[in-house]
The first five atom37 places (N, CA, C, CB, O) and aatype in JSON, in Angstrom:
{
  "aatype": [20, 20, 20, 20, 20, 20, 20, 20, 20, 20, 20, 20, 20, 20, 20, 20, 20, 20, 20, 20, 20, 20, 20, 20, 20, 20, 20, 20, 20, 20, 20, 20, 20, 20, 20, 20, 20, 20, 20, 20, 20, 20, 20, 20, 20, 20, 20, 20, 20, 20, 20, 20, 20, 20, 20, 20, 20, 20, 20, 20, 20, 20, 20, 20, 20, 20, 20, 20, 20, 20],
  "atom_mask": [
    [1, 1, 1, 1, 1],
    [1, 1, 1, 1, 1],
    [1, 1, 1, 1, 1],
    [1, 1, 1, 1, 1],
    [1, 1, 1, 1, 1],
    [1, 1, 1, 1, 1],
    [1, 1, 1, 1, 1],
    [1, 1, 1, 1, 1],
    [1, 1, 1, 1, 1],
    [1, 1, 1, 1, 1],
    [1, 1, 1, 1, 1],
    [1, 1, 1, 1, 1],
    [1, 1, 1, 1, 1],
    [1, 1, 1, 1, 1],
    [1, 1, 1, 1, 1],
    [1, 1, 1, 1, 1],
    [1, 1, 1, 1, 1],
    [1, 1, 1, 1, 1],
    [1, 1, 1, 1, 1],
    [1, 1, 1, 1, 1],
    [1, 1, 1, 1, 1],
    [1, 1, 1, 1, 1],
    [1, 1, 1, 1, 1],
    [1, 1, 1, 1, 1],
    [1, 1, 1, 1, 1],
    [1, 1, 1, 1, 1],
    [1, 1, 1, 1, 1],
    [1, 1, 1, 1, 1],
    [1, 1, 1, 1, 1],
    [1, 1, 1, 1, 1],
    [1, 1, 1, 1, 1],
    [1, 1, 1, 1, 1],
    [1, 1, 1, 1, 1],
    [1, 1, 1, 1, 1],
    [1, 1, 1, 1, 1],
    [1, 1, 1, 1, 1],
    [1, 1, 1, 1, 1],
    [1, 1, 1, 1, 1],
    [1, 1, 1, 1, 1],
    [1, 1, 1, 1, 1],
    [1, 1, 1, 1, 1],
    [1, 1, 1, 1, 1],
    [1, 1, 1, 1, 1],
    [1, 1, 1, 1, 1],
    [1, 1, 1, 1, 1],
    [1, 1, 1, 1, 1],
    [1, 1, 1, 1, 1],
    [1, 1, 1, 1, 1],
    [1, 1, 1, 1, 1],
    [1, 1, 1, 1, 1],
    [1, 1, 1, 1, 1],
    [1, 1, 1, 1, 1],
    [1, 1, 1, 1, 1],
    [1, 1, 1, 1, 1],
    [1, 1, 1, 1, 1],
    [1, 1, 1, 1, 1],
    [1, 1, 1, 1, 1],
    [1, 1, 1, 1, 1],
    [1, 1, 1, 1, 1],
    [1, 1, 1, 1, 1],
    [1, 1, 1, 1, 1],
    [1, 1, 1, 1, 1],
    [1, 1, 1, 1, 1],
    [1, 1, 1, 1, 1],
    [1, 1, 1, 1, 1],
    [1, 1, 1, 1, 1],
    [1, 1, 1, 1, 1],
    [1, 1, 1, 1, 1],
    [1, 1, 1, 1, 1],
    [1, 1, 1, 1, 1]
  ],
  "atom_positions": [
    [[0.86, -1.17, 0.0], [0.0, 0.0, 0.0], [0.9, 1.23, 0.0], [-0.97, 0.0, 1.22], [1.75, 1.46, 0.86]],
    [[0.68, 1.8, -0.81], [2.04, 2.84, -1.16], [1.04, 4.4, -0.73], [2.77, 2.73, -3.43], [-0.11, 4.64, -1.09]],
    [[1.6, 4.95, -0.19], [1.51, 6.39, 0.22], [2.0, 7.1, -0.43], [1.92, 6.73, 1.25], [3.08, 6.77, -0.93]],
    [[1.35, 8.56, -0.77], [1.61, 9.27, -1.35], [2.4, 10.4, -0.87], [0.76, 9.39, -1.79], [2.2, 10.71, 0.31]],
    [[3.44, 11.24, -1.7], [4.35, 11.82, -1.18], [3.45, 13.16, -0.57], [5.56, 12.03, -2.24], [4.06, 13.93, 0.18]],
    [[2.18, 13.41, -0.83], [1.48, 14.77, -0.39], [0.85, 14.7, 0.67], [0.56, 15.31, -1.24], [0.67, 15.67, 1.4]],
    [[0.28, 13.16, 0.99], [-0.55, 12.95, 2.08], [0.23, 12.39, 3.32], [-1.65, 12.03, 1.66], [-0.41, 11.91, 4.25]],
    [[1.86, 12.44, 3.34], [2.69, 12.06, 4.15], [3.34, 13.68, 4.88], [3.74, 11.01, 3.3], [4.26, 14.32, 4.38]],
    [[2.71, 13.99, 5.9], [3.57, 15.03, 6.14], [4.96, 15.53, 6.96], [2.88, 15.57, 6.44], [5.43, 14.51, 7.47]],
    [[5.64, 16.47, 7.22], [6.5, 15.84, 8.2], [6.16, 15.44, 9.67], [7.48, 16.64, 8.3], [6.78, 14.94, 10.61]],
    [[4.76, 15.93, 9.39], [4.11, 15.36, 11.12], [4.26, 14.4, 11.32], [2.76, 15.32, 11.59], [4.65, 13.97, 12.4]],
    [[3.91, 13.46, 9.94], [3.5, 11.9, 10.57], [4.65, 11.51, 10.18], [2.15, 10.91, 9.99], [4.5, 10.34, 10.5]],
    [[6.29, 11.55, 9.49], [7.37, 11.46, 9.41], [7.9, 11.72, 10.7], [7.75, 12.1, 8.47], [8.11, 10.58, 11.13]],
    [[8.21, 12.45, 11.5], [8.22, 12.4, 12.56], [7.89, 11.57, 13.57], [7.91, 13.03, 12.63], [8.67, 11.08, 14.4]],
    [[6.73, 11.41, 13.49], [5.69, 10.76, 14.14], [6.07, 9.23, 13.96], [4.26, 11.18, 13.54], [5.92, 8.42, 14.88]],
    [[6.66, 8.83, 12.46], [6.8, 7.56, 12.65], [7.98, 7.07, 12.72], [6.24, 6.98, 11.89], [8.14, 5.86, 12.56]],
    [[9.14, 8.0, 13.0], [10.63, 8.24, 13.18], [10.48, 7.8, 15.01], [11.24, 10.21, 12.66], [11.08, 6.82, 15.45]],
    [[9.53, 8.77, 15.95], [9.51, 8.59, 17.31], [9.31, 7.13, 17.3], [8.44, 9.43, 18.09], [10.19, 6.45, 17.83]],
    [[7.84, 6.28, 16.56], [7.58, 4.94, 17.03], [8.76, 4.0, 16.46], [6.11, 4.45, 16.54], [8.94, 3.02, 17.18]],
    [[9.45, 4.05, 15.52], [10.32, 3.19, 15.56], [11.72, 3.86, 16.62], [10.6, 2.84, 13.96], [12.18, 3.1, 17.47]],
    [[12.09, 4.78, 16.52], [12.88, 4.43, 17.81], [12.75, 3.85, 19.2], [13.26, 5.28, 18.07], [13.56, 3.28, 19.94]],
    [[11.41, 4.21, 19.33], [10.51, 3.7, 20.97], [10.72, 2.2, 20.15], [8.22, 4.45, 21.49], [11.72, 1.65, 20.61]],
    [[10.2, 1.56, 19.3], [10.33, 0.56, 19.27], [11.68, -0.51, 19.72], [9.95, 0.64, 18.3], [11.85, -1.59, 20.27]],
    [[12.65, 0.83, 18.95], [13.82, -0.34, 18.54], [14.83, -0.32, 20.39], [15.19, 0.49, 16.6], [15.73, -1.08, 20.76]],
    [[14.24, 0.75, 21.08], [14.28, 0.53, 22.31], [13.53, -0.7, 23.17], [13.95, 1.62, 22.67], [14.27, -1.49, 23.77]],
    [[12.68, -0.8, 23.21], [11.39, -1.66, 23.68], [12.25, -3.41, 23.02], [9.38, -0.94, 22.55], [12.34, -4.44, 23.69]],
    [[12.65, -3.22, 21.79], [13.01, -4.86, 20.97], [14.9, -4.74, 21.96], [13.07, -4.75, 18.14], [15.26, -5.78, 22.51]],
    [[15.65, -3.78, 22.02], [16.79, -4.02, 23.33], [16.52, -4.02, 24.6], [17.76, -3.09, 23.42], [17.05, -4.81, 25.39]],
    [[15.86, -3.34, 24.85], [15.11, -4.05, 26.44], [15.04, -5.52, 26.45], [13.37, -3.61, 26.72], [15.63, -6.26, 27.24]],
    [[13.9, -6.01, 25.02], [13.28, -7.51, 26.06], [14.06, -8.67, 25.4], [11.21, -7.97, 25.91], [13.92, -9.86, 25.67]],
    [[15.38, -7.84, 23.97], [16.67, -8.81, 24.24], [17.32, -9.24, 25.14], [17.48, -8.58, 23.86], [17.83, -10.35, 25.28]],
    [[17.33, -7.96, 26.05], [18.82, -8.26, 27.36], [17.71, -8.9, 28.22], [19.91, -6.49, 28.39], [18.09, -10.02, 28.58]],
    [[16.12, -8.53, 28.83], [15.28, -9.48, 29.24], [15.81, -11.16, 29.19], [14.08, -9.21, 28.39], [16.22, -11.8, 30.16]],
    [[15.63, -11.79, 27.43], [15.34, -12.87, 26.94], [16.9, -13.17, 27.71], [14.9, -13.01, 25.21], [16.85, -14.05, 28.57]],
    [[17.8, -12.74, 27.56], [18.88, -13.34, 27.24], [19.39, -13.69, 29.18], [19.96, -12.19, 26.05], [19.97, -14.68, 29.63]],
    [[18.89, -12.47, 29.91], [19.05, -12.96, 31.01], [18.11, -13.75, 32.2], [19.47, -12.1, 31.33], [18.11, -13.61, 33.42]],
    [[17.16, -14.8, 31.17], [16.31, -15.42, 31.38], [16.61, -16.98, 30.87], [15.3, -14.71, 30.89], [16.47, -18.07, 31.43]],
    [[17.13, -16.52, 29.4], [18.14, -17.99, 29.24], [18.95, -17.87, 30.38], [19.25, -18.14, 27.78], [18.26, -18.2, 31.35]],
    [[20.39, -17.46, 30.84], [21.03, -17.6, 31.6], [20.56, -17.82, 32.81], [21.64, -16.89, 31.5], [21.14, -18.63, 33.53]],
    [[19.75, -17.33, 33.14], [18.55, -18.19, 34.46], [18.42, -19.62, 34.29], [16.74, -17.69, 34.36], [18.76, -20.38, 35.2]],
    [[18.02, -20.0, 33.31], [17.17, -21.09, 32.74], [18.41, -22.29, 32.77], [16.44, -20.65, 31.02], [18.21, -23.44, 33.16]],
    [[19.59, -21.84, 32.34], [20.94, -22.46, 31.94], [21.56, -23.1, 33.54], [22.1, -21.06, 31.12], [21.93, -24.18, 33.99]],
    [[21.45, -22.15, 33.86], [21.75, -22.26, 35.72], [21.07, -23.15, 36.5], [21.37, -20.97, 36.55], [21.68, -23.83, 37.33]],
    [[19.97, -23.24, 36.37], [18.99, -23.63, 36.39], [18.98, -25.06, 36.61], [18.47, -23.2, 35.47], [18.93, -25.82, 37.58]],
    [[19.05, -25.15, 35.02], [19.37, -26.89, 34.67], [20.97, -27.55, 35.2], [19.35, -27.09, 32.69], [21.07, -28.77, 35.3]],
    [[21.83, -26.92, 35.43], [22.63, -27.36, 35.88], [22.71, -27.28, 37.73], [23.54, -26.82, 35.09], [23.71, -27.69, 38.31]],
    [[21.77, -26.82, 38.34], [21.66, -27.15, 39.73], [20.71, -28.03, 39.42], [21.33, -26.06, 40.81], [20.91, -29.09, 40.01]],
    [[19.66, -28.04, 38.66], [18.88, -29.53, 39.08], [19.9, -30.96, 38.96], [17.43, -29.8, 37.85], [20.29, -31.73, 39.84]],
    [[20.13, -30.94, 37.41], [21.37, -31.83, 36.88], [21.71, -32.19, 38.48], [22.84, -30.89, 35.8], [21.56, -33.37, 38.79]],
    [[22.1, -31.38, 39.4], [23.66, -31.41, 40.29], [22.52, -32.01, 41.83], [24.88, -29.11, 40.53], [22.99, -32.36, 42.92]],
    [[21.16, -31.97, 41.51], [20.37, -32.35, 42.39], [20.1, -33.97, 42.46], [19.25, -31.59, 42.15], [19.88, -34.73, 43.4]],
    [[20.2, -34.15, 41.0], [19.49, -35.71, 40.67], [21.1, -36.45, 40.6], [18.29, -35.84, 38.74], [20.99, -37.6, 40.15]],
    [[21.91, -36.26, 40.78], [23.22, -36.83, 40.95], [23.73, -37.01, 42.07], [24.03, -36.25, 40.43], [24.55, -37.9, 42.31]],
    [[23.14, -35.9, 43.14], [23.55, -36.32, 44.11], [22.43, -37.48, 44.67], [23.86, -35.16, 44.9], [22.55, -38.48, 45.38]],
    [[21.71, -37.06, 44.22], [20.25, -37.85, 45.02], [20.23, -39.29, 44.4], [18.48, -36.99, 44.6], [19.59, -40.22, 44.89]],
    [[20.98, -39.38, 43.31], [21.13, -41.37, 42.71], [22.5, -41.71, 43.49], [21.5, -41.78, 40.37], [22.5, -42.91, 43.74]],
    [[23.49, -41.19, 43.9], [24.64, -41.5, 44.47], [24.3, -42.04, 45.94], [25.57, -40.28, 44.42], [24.72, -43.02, 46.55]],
    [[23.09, -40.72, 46.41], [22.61, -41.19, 47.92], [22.02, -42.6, 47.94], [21.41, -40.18, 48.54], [22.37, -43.52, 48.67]],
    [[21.1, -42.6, 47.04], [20.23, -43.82, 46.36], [21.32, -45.22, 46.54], [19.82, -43.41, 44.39], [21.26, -46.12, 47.39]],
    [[22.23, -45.05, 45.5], [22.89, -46.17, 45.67], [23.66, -46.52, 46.74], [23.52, -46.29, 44.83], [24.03, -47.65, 47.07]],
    [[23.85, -45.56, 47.21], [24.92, -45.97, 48.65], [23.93, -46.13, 49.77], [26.2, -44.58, 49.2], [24.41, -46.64, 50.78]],
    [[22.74, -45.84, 49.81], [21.79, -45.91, 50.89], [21.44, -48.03, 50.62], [20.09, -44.43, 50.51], [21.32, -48.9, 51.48]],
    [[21.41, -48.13, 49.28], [21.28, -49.57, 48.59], [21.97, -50.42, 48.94], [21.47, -49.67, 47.37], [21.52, -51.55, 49.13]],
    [[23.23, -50.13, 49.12], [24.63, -50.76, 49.09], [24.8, -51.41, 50.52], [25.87, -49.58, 48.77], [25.11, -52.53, 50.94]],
    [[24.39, -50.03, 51.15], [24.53, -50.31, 53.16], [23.28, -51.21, 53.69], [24.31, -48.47, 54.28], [23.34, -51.87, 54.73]],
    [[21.89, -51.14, 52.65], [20.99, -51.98, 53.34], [21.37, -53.23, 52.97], [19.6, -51.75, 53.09], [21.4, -54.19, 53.75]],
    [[21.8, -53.31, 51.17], [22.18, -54.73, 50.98], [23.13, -55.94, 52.1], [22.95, -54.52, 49.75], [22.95, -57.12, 52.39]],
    [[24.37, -54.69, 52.56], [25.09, -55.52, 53.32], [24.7, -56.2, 54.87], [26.17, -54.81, 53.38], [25.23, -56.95, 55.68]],
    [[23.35, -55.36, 54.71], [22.84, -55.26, 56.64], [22.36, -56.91, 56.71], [20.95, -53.78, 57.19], [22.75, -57.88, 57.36]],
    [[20.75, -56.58, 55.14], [19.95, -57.33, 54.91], [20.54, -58.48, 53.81], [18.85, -56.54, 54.58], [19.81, -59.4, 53.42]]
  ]
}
């Protein structure tokens, strides 16, 4: 849809100069957001990881000591 060079004024040139900068602010905001949400997320999985490893190690050695009782 093409606009015409008469019905474009510098108002709304302006006008649409402000919304894309607000924009291209608003899209670096909820990059550094996203990105320090992966790194949450990353962290994350490596304390659970570090949860279920310890908790099969307990597992087996809790196994090991009943085996020898029983």
């Amino acid at each position: 849809m093409a606009i015409s060079k008469d019905s474009f004024s510098e108002l709304d040139a302006g006008r649409l100069l402000q919304a894309v900068e607000t924009l291209t602010k608003e899209v670096c905001i909820l990059n550094k957001r996203v990105y320090d949400l992966e790194n949450q997320l990353s962290r994350g999985k490596g304390v659970l990881s570090g949860i279920v490893l310890v908790s099969g190690c307990f597992g087996a050695v809790l196994t090991a000591i009943l085996q020898k009782w029983w």
